[in-house]
N, C-alpha and C positions, 0 to 999 in steps of 0.2 A: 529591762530590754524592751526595746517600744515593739509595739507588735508589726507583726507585713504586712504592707501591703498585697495583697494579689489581685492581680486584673484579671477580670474571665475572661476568656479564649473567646475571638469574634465568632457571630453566627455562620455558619454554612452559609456560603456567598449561591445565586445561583446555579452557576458551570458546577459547583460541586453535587449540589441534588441532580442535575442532570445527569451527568459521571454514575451517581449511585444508581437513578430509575436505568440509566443505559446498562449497567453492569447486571443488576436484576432480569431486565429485558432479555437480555442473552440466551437465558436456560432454555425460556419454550419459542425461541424464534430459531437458535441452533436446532433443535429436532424437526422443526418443516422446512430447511433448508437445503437438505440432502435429498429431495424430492421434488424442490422445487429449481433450484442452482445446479450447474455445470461449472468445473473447473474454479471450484472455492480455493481460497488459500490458504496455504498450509497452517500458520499460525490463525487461522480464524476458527478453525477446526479444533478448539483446545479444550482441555479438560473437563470444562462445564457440558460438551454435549454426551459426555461417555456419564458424569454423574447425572445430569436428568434422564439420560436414557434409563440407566441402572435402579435409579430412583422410580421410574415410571413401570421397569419392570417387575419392580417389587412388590408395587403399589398396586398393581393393576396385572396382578397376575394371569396371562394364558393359558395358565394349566390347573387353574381351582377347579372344582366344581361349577359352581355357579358363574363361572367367567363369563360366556356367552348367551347368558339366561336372559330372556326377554324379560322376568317380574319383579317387583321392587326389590329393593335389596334389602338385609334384613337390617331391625332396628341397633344390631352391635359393628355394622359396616364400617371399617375405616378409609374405605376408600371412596367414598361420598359423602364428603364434607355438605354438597348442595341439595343435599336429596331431597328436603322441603322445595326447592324452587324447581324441580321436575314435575310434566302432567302426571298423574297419575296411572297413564295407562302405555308411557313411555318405556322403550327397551333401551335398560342400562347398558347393560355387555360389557362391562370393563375389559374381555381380555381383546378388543378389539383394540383398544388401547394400547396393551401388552404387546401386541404384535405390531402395531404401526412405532413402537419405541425400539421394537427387534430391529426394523428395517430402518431405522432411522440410524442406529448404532453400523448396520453392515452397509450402507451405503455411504455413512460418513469413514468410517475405515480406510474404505475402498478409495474413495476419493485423496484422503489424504495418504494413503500407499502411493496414488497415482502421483502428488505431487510433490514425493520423496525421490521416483525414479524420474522424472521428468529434472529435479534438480540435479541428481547427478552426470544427468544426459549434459547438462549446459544448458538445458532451456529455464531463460531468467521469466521468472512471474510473481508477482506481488504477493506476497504472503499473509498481508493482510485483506485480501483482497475479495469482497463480499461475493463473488460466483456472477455466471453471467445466468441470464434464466430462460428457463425453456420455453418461454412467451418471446425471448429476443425477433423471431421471425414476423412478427406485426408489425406493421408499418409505422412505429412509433420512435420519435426520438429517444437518443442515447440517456439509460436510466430511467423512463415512465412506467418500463414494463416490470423492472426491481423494485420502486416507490409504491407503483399504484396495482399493476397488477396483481403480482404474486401474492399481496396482504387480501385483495379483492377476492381471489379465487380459493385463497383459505379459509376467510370469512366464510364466503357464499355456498364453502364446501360442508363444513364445520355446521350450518345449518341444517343443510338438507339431511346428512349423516345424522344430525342433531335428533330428526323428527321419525326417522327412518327405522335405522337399527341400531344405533349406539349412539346414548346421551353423552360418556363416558368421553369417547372418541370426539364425539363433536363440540362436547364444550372448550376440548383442550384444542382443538382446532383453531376456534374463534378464539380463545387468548394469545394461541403464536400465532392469529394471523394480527389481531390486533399490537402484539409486540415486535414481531416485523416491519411492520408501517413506521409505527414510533422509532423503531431504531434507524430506518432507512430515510427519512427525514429527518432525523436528526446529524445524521452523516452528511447527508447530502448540505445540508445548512452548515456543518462545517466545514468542509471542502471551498464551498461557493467563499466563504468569509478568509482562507487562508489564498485562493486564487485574487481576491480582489484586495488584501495585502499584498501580496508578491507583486501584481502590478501597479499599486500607489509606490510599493517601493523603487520600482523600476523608473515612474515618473518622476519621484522624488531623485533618483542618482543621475537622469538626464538635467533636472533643471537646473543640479549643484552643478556637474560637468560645465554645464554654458557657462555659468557662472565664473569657474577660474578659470574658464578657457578665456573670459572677454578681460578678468583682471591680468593673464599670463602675458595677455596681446597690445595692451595698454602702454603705449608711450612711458607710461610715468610707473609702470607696477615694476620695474628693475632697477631703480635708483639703487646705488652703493652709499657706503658713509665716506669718513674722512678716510678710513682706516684700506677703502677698497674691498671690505665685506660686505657679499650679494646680503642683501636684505628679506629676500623670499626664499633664503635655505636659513639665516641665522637664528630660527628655533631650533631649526634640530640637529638633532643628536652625531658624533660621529659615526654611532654605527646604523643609523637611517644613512646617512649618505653613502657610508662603504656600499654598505648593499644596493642606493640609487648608481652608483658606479657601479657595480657590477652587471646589473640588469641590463642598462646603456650600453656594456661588452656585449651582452649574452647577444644582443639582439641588432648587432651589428654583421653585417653578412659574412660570411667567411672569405680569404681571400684567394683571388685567381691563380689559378696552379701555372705555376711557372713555363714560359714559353720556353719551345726545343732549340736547342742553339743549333746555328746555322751550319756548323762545321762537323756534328752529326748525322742531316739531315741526308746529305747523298748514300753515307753508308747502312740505314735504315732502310732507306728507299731500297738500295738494291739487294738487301737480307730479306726484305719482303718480299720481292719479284722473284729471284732465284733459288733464296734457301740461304743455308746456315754456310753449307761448304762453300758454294760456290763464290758467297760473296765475300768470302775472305781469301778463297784463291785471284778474287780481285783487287782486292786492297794488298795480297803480295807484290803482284804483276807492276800496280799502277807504283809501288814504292819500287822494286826493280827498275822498273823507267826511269 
């Protein structure tokens, strides 16, 4: 039996690393998002922020002991993977942590209750739709203050917190604010690339249009054979055409509603002016005559 061949399965192209770093991104951009966004969308709001919440409250408990303690943590801590890269005379505080993943879970909630009862009211809104932000009121075009701000003021916050009173808090800061950027440019670059296909393809359907508009109009594009079959239907199909017939019905205008005959016209007339009795006590009279 000759042995198989097997071919290996191609490399991960691109778009798919990106997919994966975007899907990773999610976890800690989802928890600064409910703080930093109004009116996120429903499906944005999915599963990954209730388990990094739950995760974060696990992790970084509020209610240890040492949760809120300003001095090193001890050498069996598992919830300071970085603790070599802290000064040494920095306040960990982990349950500061704990509690900003509390309010991360109750205001994503909250939000996405809101855009449960909002749907059943009828009011339509994007489900997938990244939140509008509470920077919106600066003088900035549409989107600078979702890309550039929100990541800026998580960064810059994520620091200060960093030096302040919670490393714990502020490290995890500066990673969702650093994977908010990444994911909000990356959306945005692909939006930009399906809007500037939608409109090549839009140039693309005008330039074919001229096209069989100028062969439709052409002297010579309607020649018949010997036989007196149109030449520009003889590919297709009977049932392309039934249906080209039918469409040419649909969109023919309906016709005019039948004019009143003339020998009606005086006994309407006078049903209308007098009423029902009287103008048939007239139409007696005028036959008595």
């Amino acid at each position: 039996m000759p042995p198989s061949h097997q071919s290996n399965p191609p490399p991960p192209s691109w778009q798919e690393h990106v997919n994966t770093a975007l899907h990773f991104a999610e976890f800690p951009a989802l928890t600064v998002m409910p703080f930093l966004r109004r009116r996120i969308g429903l499906r944005t709001l999915s599963w990954k922020l209730a388990v990094m919440g739950c995760l974060l409250v696990v992790v970084a408990s509020p209610f240890k002991d040492e949760a809120f303690s300003s001095t090193n943590p001890p050498e069996d801590a598992v919830y300071f993977p970085y603790r070599t890269a802290l000064p040494p005379n920095c306040a960990h505080a982990p349950g500061w942590l704990g509690l900003f993943a509390l309010g991360s879970l109750v205001l994503g909630v909250r939000q996405k209750g809101r855009r449960w009862r909002e749907m059943r009211r009828g009011i339509a809104w994007h489900t997938y739709h990244r939140g509008v932000s509470v920077f919106s009121f600066l003088p900035l075009e549409a989107g600078i203050a979702e890309r550039f701000v929100d990541p800026a003021v998580c960064i810059l916050g994520g620091f200060a917190i960093w030096h302040w009173f919670s490393a714990a808090l502020g490290g995890w800061l500066i990673v969702s604010g650093l994977a908010l950027n990444f994911i909000e440019q990356t959306v945005h670059q692909i939006h930009r690339e399906r809007t500037l296909d939608a409109v090549d393809a839009a140039i693309d359907c005008d330039a074919l249009s001229q096209t069989v508009r100028y062969f439709e109009q052409h002297p010579t594009a309607r020649k018949t054979s010997k036989n007196g079959v149109d030449l520009t239907h003889a590919a297709l199909s009977p049932e392309v055409e039934v249906l080209m017939a039918k469409r040419t019905r649909a969109k023919r205008p309906p016709p005019p509603p039948p004019a009143m005959k003339s020998a009606n016209a005086p006994r309407r007339l006078a049903r209308l002016l007098w009423g029902r009795r009287l103008a048939q006590w007239w139409q007696r009279r005028r036959k008595g005559q």
